[in-house]
C-alpha positions in Angstrom: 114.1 121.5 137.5 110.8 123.7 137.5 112.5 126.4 136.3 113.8 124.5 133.3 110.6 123.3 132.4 108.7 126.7 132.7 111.6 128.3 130.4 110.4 125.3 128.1 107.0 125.9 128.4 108.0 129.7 127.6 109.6 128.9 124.3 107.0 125.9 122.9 104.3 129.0 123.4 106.3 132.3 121.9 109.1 130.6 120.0 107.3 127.5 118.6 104.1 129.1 118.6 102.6 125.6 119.7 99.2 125.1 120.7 97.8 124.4 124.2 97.2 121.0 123.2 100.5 120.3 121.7 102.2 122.6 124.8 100.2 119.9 127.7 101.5 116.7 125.9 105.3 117.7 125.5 105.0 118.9 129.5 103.7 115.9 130.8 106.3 113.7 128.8 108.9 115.5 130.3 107.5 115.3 133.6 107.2 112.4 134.0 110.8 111.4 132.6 111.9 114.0 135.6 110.1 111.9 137.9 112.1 108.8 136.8 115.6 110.2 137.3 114.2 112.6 140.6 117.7 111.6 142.2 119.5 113.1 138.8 120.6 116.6 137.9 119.6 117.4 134.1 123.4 118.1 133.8 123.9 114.9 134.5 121.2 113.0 132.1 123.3 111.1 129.6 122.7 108.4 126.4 122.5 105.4 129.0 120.3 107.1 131.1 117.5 108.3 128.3 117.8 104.3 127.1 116.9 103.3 130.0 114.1 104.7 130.4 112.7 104.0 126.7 113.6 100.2 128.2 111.6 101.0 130.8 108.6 102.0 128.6 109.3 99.0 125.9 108.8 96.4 129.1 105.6 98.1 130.0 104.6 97.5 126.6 103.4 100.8 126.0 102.7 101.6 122.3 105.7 102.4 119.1 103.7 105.3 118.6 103.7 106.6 122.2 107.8 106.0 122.6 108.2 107.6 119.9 106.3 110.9 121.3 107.9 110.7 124.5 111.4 110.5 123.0 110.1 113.6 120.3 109.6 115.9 123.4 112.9 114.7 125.6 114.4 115.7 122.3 113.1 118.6 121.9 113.5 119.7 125.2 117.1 118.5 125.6 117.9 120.6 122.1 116.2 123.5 123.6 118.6 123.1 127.1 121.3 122.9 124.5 121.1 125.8 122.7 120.5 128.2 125.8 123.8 126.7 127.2 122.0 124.9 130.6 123.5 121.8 129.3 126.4 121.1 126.8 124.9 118.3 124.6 121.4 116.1 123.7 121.6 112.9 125.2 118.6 112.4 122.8 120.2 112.6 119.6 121.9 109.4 119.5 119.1 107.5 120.3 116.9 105.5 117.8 113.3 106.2 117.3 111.5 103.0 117.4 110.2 101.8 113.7 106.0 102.6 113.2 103.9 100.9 111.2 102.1 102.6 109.3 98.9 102.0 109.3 96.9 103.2 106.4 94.0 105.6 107.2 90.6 104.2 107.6 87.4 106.7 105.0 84.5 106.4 103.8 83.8 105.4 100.1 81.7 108.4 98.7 78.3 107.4 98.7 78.8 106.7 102.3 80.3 109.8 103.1 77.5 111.7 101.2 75.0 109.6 103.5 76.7 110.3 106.4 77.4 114.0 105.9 73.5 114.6 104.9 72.3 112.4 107.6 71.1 115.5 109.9 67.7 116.4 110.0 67.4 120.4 109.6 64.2 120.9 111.5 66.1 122.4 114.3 68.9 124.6 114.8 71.0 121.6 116.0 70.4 119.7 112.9 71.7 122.4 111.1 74.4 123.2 113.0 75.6 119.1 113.0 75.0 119.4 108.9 77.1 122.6 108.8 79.6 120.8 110.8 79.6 117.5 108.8 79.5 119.6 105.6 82.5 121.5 106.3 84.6 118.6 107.9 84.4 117.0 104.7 84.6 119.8 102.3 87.4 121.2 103.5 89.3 118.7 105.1 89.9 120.0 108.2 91.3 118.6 111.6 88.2 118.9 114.6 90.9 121.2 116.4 90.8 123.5 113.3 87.0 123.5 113.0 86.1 124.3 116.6 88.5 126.9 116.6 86.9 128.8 113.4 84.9 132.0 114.3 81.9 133.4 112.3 84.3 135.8 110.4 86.4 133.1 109.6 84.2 132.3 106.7 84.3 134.3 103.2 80.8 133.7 101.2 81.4 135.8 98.7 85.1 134.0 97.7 84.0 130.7 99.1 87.3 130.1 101.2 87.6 129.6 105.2 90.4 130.8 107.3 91.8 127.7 109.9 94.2 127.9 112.8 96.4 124.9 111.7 99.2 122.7 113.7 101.8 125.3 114.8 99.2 127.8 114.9 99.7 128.7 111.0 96.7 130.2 109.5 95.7 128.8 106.2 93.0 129.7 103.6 90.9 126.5 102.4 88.3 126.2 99.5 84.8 125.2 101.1 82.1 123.9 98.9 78.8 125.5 98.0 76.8 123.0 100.1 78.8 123.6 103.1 78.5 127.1 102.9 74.9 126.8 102.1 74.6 124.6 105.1 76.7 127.4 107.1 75.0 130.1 106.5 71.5 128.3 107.5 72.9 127.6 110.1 73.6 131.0 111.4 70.2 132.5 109.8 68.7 130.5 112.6 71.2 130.8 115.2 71.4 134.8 114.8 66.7 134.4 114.6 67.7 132.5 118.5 69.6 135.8 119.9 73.5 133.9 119.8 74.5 136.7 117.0 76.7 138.3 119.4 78.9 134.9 119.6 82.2 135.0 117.7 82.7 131.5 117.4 81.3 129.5 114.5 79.4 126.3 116.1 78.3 126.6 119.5 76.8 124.1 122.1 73.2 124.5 123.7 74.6 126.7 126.2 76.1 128.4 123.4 79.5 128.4 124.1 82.0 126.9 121.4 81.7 123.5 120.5 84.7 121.4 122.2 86.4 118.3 120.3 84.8 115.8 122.5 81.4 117.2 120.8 82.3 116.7 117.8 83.1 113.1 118.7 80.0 112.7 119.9 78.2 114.2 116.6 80.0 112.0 114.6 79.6 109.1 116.7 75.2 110.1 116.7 75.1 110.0 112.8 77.0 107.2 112.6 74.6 105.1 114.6 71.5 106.3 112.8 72.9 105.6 109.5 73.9 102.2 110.5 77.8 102.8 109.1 79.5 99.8 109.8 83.3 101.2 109.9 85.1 102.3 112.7 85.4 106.5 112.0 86.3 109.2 114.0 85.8 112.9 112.9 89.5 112.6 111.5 87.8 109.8 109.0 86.2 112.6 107.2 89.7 114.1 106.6 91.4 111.2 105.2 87.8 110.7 102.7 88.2 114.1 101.8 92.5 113.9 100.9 91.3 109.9 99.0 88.2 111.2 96.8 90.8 114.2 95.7 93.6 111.7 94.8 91.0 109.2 93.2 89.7 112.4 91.0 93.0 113.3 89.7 94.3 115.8 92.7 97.6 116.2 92.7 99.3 115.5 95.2 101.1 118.4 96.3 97.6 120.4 96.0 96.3 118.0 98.6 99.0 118.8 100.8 98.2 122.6 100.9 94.6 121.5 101.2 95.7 119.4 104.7 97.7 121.7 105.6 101.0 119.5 106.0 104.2 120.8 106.2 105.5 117.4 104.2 105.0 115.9 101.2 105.6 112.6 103.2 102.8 112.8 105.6 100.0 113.4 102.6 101.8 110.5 100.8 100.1 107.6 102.6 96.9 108.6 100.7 99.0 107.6 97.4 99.1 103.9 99.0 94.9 104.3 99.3 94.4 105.5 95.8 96.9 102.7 94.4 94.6 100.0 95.1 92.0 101.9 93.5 94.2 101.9 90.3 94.7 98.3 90.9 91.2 97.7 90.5 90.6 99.5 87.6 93.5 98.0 85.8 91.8 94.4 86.9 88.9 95.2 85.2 90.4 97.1 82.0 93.7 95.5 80.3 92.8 92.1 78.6 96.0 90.1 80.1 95.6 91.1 83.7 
């Protein structure tokens, strides 16, 4: 069985050019659907024995969402076994992914996202670091992993565009505004004055290594407070504000979904549901039999 899941772990990393992130999550699914049929050999892992087990997971009454990631990677692992011949077909395929709500994503209107992303004070090098970081989660849209990855030469000035290690590790170029770069490169005018000029990655902590995601979390989390926001945000709030003001300002659609960097139209769609009720309103207020 070990071998089986370190050939996996082999193709997710060269094949599917997954992240470490993405590569930890599908491994511990697996395991620990190996360690509920320990007494079976994958050979012998059929459709009864796979709904079992999301029976198993319905009665614990773990999350839709979560089943549905578990039963993803057992999928993707069992197609995976298929194809290289160590089993002859997915047990997976016939069964049902549980149905999702979909929940619609929670932003910021723009004056509060303008408070918010101004909110750090720049007398210090990490008030400008937390502006350049708000600034550019906003501007361009960009998932924490896809900040905290970006390096100093990962931003172009002069063409106003940033370079991002996406989902499936695919690079992507993104526009970034003139106030994030402005708030960038003060940022590194003092960081490079501190003696960290040597550092290749873009924000650092104070022992100026790069910035993790839980940081970011946290930076998010300190502005919040002292801006007295009352909605529930994470740093991935800033994303969905950034994909709604587009839509609301005539984006189109499919330009937002290069921007985000999804690979389906579908996935940027639920934004359309966000910007429909602003249409709603503005049809309230404007035709004389509404």
């Amino acid at each position: 069985m070990d071998r089986y899941i370190e050939k996996f772990k082999t193709y997710l990393t060269l094949e599917k050019n997954s992240s470490p992130h993405t590569v930890l999550n599908y491994i511990s699914d697996l395991e620990e659907f190996l360690a509920r049929i320990a007494d079976k050999k994958i050979e012998a892992v059929d459709y009864l024995t796979v709904r079992k087990y999301m029976a198993e997971l319905t009665t614990k009454k773990l999350a839709k969402r979560s089943i549905a990631r578990k039963l993803s990677s057992l999928r993707t692992f069992f197609r995976f076994l298929q194809r290289d011949g160590y089993v002859k077909s997915n047990p997976v395929l016939s069964v049902s992914t549980p149905k999702l709500d979909r929940k619609l994503p929670v932003f910021l209107d723009e004056e509060k996202t303008a408070k918010l992303v101004t909110a750090p004070e720049t007398k210090d090098i990490e008030g400008l670091r937390d502006r350049a970081i708000l600034e550019t989660l906003y501007s361009c849209g960009l998932r924490v992993s896809e900040l905290v990855g970006m390096n100093v030469g990962s931003v172009d000035f002069i063409s106003g565009l940033v370079k991002v290690l996406g989902k499936g590790r695919v690079e992507r170029l993104t526009p970034v505004g003139d106030k994030a770069i402005s708030a960038i490169r003060e940022y590194l005018e003092k960081r490079d004055s501190s003696g960290l000029s040597h550092q290749e990655a873009l924000f650092l902590n104070r022992s100026g290594h790069r910035l993790t995601d839980r940081s970011v979390r946290r930076v998010i989390d300190k502005y919040i407070k002292a801006t007295a926001i009352k909605e529930k945000i994470s740093p991935h709030s800033l994303r969905h504000s950034f994909a709604t003001h587009l839509l609301n300002h005539g984006a189109d659609l499919r330009v937002v979904q290069e921007l985000l960097g999804h690979k389906n139209l579908s996935t940027t769609q639920i934004y359309t549901h966000v910007s429909a009720e602003r249409l709603k309103k503005v049809y309230d207020g404007a035709h004389p039999r509404a």
